[in-house]
C-alpha positions in Angstrom: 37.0 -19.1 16.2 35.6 -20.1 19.7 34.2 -16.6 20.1 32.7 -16.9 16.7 30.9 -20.3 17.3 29.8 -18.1 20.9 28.7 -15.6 19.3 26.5 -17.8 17.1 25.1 -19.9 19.2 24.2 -17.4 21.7 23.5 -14.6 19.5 20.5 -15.5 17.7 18.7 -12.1 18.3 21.3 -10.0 16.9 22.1 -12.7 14.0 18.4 -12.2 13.0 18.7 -8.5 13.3 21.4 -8.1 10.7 20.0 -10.8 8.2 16.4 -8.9 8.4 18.3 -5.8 7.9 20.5 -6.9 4.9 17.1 -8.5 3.4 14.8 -5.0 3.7 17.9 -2.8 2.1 18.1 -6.0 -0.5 14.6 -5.9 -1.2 14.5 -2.0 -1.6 17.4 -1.5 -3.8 16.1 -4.3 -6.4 13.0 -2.0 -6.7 15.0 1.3 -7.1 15.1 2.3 -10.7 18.8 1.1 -12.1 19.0 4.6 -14.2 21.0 7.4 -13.4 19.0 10.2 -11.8 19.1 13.6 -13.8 20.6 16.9 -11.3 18.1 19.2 -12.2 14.5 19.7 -11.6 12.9 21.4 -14.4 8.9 19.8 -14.7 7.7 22.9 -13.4 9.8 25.3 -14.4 8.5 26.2 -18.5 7.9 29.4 -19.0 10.0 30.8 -16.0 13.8 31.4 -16.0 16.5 28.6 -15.7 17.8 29.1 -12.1 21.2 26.9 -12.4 24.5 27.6 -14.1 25.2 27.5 -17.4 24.1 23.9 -18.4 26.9 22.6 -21.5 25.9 19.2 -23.3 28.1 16.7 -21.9 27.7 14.3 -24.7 25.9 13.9 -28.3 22.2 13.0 -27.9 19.9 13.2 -30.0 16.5 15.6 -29.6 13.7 13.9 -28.6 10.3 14.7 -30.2 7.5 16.0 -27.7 4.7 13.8 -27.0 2.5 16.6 -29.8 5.0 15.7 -32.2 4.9 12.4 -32.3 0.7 11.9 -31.5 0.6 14.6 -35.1 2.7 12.3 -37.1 1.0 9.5 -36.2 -2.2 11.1 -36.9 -0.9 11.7 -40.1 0.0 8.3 -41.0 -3.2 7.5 -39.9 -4.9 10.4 -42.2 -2.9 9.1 -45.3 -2.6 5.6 -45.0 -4.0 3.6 -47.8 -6.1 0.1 -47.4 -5.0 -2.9 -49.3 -7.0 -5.3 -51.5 -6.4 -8.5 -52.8 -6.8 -9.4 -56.6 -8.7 -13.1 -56.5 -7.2 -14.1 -59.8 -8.9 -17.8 -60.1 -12.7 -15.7 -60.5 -12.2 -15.0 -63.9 -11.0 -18.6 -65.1 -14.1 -19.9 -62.5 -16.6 -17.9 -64.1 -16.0 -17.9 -67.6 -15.8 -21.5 -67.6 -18.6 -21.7 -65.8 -20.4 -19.5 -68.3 -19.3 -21.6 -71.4 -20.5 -25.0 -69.8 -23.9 -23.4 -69.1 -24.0 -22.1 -72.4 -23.7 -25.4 -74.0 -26.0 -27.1 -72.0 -28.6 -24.4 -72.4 -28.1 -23.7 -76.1 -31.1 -24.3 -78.2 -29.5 -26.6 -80.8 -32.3 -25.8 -83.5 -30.6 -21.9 -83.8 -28.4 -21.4 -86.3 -24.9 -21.8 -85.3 -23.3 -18.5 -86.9 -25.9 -17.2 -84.1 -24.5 -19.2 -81.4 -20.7 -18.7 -81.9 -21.3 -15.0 -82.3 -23.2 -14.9 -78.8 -20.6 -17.0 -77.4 -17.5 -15.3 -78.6 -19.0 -12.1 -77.4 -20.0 -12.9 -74.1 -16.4 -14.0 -73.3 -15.4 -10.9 -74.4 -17.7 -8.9 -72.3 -16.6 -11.3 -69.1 -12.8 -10.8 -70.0 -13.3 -6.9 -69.9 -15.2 -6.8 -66.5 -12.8 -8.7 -65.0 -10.0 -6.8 -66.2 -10.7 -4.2 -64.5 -11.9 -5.9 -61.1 -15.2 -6.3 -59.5 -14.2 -4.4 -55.9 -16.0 -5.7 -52.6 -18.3 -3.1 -50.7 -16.6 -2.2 -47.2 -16.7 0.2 -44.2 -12.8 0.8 -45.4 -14.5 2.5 -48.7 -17.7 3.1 -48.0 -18.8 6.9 -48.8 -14.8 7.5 -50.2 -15.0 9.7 -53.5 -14.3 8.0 -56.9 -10.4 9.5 -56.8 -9.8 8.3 -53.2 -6.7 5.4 -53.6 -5.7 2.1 -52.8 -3.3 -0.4 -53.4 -4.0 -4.1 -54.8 -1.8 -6.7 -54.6 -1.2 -8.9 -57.6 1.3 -11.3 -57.0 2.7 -9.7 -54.0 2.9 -6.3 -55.6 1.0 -3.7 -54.7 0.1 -1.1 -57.6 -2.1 2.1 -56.5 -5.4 2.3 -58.3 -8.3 4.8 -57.7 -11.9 3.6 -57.0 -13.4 4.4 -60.4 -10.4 2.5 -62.1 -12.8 -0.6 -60.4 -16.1 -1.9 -61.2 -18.8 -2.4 -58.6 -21.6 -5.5 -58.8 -24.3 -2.6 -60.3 -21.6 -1.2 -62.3 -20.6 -4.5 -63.8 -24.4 -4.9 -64.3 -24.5 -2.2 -66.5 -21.2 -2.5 -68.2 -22.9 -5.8 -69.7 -26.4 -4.6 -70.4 -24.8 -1.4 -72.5 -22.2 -3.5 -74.1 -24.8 -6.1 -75.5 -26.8 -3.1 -76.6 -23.9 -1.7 -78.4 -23.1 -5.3 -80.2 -26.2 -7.2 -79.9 -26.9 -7.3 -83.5 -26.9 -10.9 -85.1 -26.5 -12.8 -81.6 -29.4 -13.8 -78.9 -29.1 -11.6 -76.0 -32.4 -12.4 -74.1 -30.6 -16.0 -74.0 -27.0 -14.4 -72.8 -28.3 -11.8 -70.8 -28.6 -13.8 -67.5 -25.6 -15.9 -68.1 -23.5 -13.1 -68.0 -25.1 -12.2 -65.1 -24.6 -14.9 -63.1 -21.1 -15.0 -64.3 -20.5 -11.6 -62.7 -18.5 -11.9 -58.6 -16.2 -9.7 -56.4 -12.8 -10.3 -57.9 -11.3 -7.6 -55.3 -11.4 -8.2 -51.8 -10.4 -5.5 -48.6 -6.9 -7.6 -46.9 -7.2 -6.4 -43.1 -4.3 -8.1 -42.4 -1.7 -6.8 -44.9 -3.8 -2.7 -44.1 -2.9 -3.1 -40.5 0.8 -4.7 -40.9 1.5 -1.8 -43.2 0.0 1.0 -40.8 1.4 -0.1 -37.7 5.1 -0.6 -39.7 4.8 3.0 -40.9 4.1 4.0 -37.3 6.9 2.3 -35.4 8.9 3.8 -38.5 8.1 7.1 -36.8 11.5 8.4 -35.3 11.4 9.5 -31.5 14.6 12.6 -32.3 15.0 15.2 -34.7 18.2 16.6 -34.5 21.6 16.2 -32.7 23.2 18.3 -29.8 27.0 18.1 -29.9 29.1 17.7 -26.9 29.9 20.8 -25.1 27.0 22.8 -27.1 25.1 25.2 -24.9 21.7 23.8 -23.7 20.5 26.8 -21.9 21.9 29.7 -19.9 21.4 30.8 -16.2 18.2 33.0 -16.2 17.2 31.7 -20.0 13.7 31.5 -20.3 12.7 27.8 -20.5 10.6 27.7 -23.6 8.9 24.9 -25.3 11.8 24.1 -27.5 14.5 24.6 -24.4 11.8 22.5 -22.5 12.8 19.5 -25.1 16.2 19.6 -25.1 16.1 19.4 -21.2 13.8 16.5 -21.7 16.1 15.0 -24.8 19.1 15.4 -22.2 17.5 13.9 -18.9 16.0 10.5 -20.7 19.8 10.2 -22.5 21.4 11.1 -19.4 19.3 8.2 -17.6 19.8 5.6 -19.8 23.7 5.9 -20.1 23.6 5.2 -16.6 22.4 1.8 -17.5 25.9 0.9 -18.9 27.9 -1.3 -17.2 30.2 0.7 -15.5 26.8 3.2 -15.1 24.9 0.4 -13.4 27.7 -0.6 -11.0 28.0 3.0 -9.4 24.3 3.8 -9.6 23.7 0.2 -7.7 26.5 1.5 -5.3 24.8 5.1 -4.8 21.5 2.9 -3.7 23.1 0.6 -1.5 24.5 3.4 0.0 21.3 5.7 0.5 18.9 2.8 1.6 21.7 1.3 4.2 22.0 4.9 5.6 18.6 5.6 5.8 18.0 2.5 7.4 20.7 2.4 9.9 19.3 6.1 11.2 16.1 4.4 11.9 17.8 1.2 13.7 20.2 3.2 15.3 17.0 5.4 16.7 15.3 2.5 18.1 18.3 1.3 19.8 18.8 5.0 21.8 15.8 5.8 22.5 13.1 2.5 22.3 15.2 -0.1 23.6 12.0 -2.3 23.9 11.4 -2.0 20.1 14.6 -2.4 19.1 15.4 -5.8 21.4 12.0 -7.2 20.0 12.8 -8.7 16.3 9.1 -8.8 15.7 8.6 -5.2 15.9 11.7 -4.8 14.2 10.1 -7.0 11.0 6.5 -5.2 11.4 8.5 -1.8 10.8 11.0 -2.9 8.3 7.9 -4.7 6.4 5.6 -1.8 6.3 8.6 0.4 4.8 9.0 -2.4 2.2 5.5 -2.5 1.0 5.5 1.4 0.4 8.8 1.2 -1.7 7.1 -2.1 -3.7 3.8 0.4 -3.9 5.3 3.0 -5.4 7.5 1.3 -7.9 4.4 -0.4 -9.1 2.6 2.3 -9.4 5.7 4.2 -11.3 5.2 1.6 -13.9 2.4 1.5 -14.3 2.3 5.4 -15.3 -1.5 5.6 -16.1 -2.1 7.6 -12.6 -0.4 10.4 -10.3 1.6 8.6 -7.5 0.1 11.1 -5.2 -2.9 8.6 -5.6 -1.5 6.2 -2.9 -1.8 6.1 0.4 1.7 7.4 1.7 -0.3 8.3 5.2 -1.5 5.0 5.9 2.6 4.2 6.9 1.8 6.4 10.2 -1.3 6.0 11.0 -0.4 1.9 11.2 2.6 2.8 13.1 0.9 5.0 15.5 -1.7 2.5 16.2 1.0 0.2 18.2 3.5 3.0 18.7 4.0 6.3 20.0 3.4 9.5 17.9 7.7 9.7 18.0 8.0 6.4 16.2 5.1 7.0 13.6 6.9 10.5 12.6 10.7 9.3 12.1 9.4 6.0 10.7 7.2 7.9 8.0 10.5 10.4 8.2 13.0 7.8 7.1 10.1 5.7 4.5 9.5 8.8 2.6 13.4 9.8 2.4 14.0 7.0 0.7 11.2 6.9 -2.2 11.4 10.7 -2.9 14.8 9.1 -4.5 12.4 7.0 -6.7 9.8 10.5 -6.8 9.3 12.6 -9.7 10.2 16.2 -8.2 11.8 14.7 -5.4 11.4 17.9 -3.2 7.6 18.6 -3.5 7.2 15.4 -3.2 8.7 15.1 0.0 7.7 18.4 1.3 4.0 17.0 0.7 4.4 13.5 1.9 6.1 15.0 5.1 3.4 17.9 6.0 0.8 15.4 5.4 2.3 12.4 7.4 2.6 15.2 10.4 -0.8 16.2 10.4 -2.1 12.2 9.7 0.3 11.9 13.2 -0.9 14.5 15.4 -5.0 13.8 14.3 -4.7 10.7 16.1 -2.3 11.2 18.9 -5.1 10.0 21.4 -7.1 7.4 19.7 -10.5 6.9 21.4 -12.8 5.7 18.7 -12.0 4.1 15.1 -14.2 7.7 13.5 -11.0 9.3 14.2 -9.5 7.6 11.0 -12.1 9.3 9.4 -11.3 12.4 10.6 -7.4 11.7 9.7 -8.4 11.2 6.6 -10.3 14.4 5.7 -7.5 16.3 7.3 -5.1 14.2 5.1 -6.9 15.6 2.1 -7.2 19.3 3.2 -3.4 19.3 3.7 -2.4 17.7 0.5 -4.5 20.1 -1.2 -3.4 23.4 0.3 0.1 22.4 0.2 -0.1 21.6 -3.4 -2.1 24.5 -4.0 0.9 26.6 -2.4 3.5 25.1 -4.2 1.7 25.7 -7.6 1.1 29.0 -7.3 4.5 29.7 -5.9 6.1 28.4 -9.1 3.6 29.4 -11.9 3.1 32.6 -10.5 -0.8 32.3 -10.7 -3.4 29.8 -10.3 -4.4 28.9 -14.0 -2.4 26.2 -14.3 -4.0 24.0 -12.0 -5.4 21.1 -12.9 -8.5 19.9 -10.5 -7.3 16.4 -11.5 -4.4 16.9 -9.0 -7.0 17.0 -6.4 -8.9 13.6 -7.4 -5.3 12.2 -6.5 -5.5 13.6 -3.4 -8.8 12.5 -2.3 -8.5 9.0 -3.6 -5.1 9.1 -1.6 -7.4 10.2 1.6 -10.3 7.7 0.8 -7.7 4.9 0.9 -6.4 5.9 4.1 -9.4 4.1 5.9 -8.5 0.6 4.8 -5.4 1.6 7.8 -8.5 0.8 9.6 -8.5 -3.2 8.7 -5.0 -3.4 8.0 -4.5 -2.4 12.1 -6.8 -5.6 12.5 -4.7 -7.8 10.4 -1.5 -6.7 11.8 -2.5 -7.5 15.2 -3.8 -10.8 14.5 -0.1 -11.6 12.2 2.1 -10.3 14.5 0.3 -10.6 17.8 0.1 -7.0 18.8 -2.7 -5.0 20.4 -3.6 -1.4 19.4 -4.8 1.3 21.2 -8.1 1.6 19.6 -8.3 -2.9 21.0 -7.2 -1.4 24.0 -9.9 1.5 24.2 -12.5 -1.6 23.2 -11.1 -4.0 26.1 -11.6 -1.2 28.3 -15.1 -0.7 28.1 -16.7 -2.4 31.2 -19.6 -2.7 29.0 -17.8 -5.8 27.6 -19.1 -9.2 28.1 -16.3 -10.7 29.9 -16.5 -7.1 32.5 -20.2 -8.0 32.5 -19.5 -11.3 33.9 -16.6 -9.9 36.9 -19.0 -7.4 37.5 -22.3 -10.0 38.1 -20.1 -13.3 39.6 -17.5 -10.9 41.8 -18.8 -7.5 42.3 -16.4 -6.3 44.9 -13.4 -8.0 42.9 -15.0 -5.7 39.6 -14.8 -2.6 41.7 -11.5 -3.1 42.8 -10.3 -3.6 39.3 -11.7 -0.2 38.5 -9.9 1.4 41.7 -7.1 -0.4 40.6 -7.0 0.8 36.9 -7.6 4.4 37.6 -4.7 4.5 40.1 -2.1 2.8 37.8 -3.7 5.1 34.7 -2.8 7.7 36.7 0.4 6.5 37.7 2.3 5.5 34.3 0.7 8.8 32.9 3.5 10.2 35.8 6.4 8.4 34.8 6.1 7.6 30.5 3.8 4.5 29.8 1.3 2.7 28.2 -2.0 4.2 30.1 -4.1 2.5 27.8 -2.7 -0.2 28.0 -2.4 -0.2 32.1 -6.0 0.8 32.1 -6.9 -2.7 30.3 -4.5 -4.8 32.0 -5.7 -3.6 35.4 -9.5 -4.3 34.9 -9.1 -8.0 34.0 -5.7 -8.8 35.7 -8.5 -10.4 38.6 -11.0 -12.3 36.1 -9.7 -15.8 37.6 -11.8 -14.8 40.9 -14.7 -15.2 39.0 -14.3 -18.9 39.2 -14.7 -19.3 43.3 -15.8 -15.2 44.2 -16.5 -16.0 47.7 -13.0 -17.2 48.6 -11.7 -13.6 48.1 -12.7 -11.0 51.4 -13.8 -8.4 48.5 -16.9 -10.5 47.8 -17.7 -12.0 51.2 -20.5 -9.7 51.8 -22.6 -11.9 53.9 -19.8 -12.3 56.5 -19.1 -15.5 55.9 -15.3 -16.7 55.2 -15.0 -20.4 53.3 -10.8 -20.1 54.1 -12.4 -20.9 58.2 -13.0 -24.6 57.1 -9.7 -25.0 55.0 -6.4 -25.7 56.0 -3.8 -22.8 55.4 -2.0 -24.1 52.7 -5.0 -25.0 51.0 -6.8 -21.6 51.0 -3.2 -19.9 50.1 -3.6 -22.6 47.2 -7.0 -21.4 46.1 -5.8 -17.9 46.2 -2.8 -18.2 44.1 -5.4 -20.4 41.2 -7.3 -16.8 40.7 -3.7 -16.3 38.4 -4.0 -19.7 36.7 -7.3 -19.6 36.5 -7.3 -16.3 34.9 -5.1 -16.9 32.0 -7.4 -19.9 31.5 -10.2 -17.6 31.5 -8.4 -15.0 29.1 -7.4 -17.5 26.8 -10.9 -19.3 26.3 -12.1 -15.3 25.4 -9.0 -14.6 23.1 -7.6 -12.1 25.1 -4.6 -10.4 24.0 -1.1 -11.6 25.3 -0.4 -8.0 26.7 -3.1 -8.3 28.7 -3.3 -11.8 29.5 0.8 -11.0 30.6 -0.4 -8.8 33.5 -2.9 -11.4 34.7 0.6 -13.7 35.2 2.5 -11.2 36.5 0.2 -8.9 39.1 1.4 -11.0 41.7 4.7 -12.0 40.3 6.7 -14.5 42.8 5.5 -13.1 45.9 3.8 -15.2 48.7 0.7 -15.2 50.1 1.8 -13.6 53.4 -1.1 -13.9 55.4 -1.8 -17.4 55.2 1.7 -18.4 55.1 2.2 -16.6 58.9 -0.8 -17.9 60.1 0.5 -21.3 58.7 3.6 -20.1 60.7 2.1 -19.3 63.8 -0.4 -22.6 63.9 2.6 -25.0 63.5 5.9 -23.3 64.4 7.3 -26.8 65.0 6.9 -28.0 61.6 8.2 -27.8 58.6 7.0 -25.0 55.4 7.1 -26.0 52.6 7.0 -21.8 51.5 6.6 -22.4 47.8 3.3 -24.0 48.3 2.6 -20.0 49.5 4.7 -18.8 46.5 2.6 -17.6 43.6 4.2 -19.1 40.6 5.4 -15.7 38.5 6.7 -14.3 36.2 7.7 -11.4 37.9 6.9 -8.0 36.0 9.1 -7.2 32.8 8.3 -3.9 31.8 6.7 -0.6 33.5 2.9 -1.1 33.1 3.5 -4.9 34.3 5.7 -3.4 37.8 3.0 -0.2 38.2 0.3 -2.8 37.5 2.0 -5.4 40.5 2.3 -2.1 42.9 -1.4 0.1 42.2 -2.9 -3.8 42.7 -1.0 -4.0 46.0 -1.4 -0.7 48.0 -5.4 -0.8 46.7 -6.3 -4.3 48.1 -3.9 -3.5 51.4 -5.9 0.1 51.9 -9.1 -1.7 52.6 -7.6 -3.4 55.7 -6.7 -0.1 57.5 -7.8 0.5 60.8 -7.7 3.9 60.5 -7.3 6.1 57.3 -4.9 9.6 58.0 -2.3 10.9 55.9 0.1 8.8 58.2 -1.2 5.6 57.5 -1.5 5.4 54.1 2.1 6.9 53.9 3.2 3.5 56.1 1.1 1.3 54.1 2.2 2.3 50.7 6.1 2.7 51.9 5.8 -0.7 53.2 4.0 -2.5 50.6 6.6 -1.4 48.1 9.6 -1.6 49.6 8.6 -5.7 50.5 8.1 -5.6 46.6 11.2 -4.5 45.9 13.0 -6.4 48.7 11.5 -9.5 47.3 13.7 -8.5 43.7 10.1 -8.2 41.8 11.1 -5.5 39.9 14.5 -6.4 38.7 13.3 -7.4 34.8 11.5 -3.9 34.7 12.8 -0.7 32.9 11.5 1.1 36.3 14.1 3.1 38.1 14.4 4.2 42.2 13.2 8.0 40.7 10.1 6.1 39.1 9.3 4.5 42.2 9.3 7.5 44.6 7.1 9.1 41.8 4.7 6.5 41.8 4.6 6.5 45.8 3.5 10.3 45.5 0.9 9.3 43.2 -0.8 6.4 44.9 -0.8 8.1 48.6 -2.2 11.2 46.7 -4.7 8.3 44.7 -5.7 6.5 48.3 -6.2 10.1 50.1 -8.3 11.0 47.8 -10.2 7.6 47.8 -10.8 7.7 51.1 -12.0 11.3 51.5 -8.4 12.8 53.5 -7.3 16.1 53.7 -3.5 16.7 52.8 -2.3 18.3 55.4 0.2 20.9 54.9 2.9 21.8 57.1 2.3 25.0 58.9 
């Protein structure tokens, strides 16, 4: 229990490790499709042979109709269905009471009344039979339909099927009336009924949208998705069968049956296990990676959650896009994964982080192998376009090789399994160039990632070394010989990390502002003191050694006020590390031997380098400002100075926190002696 509450309390690192690890294959395995996945591979196989064993029905299903089948029986509801119109029964009662009252109140009394109750009675009549048969409303549903063309009326919510000339229309009706009143006008007034009846006359039938669509859209989803049943154990289709369109079904029938069985319960459970299984695997190869072979990755739980994030969001984007199913997923940006990764990484880590990403979504990946074989031949190329970043137009660049390679890989896998090159869509290739074009937002993402997780690319890098730069500007116009010693500096400890495995880019950019603090008092440092005159003459010792060691303070103060990276601003801290200013401290030394030193007053306050670039940084800074003191410069001497320099560097345990080992050490000797020989014009001289 007491190793437990240890391990706990002191194991915070590790504790976040697995909790981030249990969350990303959480995370991923929530996305993953709970179905069953179908064995075979058959999408592009119609039309060829079958190239597995015998395949035998395993259980009943039912045959699912094709996507034609279905689109022509819908088009033939949609041919055949009939519109609906509604019987307004209270017109007739409305209008001929309507036509009685104004009768009565327009009746010329003075007529004879045999005159008026014949008009009347046949008026009523003439109303009663229009209506009968319905006065139908003009509409698009109709419009330009022949006189046999049917629909349906409802009459007290029954429908009964009529034909358009079982119906009157408004001119119809008109002249329904005007012949009827010629037929039986005798012995009644029909100037004086005439327009009665005519105003009397309305649409009685009216088009019911509502009830048209309800019954369409019921007769569609009435449309069954089978036809058919294969029994268990019936044959499905025989090694070297050709696939035909009817063969191509039942596979089809089969692999969405087989797939949703394996949403059953005891389905779910093993197909949930299956995942867990997959994504942990694939997942622990990667971990397991960093911890072999990038130690400084793997110990940092950032990086660790700026990887394990970016393999989440390409899971999330291509489940999203898998439901979605109105474009290809070759549409996204798969590529954008390595290029990110190999803007803050090496070209190693971009290619077995895209490696491991794209292993586990080709389980979510129609044709799982082309998929992969494309996403992986594409990712390599994306890796090696931009294994030395110097400018951003590179991403271009990336990109329009990203598209090349998609397309001639597709192109090759086509024609390798149709045979030919006529069943290739040029639609494929949109996919592929909208998958290239969205490539480039890598290029602001690498921003946003550096500002969210604090890291510094090498294309930042390439921009913070250009001495063009406004802070450079300033070194190079306050403290001009400090500025050219940064740039001796940098191209000696570029140089040097190339040698032994670094960050050169990243040396290169620590190395030209790891001085900026001199800017602040120039002339105290000899580099600058052009005029031959030295302010340290009317200050104490331990108050010069105290203005030297401020450049470092002063310098991080600098670099902070100008948003300078914390890479960078690290080597500014640590180019001295917790060494002492020697020369003022002996002369201190030699001025007062009787009294006391306080030597930390001479102690530059650290941290002492933690990585390679930080230690070559500490030791190219070193052996470049010591060269310029030299007496005389042979072969002989510079061999002393840089032996010496160094081993009082390592002495003085500066490099203890550093991944640097003894054989990276007497590599980096070699390389500055060869560095400062050539500096100062020497000869090797060989032996004879």
């Amino acid at each position: 229990m007491k190793k437990l509450i240890s391990f706990i309390r002191h194991g915070h690192p590790e504790i976040y490790k697995c909790i981030l690890f249990i969350i990303a294959v959480a995370i991923i395995v929530y996305v993953f499709p709970k179905q069953g996945k179908f064995q075979y591979e058959f999408q592009n196989l119609k039309g060829k042979p079958w190239p597995h064993d015998h395949l035998i029905a395993p259980f009943d299903f039912a045959i699912k109709k094709s996507s034609d089948e279905l689109a022509l029986e819908k088009s033939e509801i949609l041919k055949n269905s009939k519109p609906y119109f509604k019987s307004a029964n209270s017109i007739l009662a409305t209008r001929k009471l309507q036509l009685i009252k104004e009768f009565e109140e327009q009746w010329d009394t003075n007529k004879s009344l045999k005159i008026k109750d014949k008009s009347l009675a046949l008026s009523k009549n003439i109303i009663d039979s229009i209506y009968s048969k319905g006065i139908i409303e003009p509409s698009e549903i109709i419009e330009n339909k022949p006189a046999d063309y049917s629909v349906y009326v409802l009459k007290n919510n029954i429908a009964e099927e009529y034909v358009l000339k079982d119906f009157h229309t408004i001119i119809s009706a008109y002249e329904y009336l005007q012949e009827q009143l010629r037929k039986h006008g005798t012995g009644i007034d029909t100037k004086f009924i005439l327009p009665l009846l005519e105003n009397s006359i309305a649409h009685s039938l009216f088009y019911d949208k509502e009830t048209s669509e309800k019954v369409l859209n019921q007769a569609i989803e009435a449309i069954s998705f089978s036809r058919d049943v294969i029994i268990k154990d019936q044959s499905i289709v025989s090694k070297g069968e050709i696939i035909d369109t009817k063969i191509f079904q039942l596979l089809q029938s089969l692999k969405w049956e087989f797939e949703e069985k394996g949403g059953g319960k005891s389905g779910t459970f093993f197909v949930l296990l299956g995942q867990i299984l997959i994504v942990t695997l694939c997942l622990s190869v990667l971990i397991i990676f960093l911890a072999f072979f990038r130690k400084d990755i793997f110990l940092n739980n950032t990086k660790i959650t700026f990887i394990l994030l970016l393999i989440v969001l390409q899971v999330l984007m291509i489940r999203l896009a898998l439901n979605s199913q109105s474009f290809s997923i070759y549409i996204l940006p798969f590529c954008i994964l390595p290029i990110i990764i190999r803007a803050f990484y090496d070209t190693r880590i971009a290619l077995f982080v895209h490696l491991i990403t794209v292993l586990v979504i080709s389980f979510m990946a129609p044709n799982r192998f082309e998929f992969a074989f494309l996403q992986l031949v594409t990712g390599i190329i994306a890796i090696l376009s931009i294994v030395n970043i110097h400018n951003r137009s590179q991403i271009f660049i990336s990109s329009i090789l990203i598209f090349l390679t998609y397309s001639i890989a597709f192109f090759g896998i086509t024609i390798i399994q149709d045979g030919g090159s006529d069943v290739i869509n040029i639609y494929d290739f949109a996919w592929f160039g909208i998958s290239a074009l969205l490539t480039l937002f890598s290029y602001p993402l690498i921003f946003i990632f550096e500002k969210i997780f604090g890291f510094v690319s090498d294309v930042s890098l390439l921009e913070l070394s250009d001495t063009n730069g406004k802070l450079l500007r300033e070194l190079a116009l306050l403290a001009p010989g400090t500025f050219q010693h940064s740039l001796q500096v940098a191209n000696i400890a570029e140089d040097a990390i190339y040698s032994i495995g670094g960050n050169a880019l990243l040396v290169r950019a620590g190395a030209l502002y790891h001085d900026i603090g001199k800017m602040e008092m120039p002339l105290y440092f000899i580099e600058n003191q052009a005029s031959g005159i030295n302010p340290h003459e009317d200050l104490n010792y331990d108050e010069s050694a105290a203005i030297i060691i401020g450049h470092v303070i002063k310098g991080v103060e600098i670099a902070k006020k100008h948003n300078l990276p914390e890479q960078i601003i690290d080597f500014i801290r640590s180019h001295h590390g917790t060494t002492i200013t020697a020369y003022f401290y002996r002369s201190f030394q030699n001025a007062f031997p009787e009294e006391h030193i306080d030597i930390e007053k001479f102690r530059y306050p650290g941290p002492i380098p933690f990585s390679k670039e930080s230690a070559v940084l500490m030791m190219a800074d070193s052996v470049e400002a010591a060269s310029r003191s030299l007496k005389k410069y042979d072969a002989e001497s510079i061999d002393n100075l840089v032996e010496l320099i160094i081993t009082s560097q390592i002495e003085q345990n500066q490099f203890i926190n550093s991944d640097i080992t003894f054989r990276d050490i007497n590599v980096l000797k070699k390389i500055f002696k060869k560095k400062l020989m050539n500096m100062y014009h020497l000869r090797v001289e060989y032996p004879r």
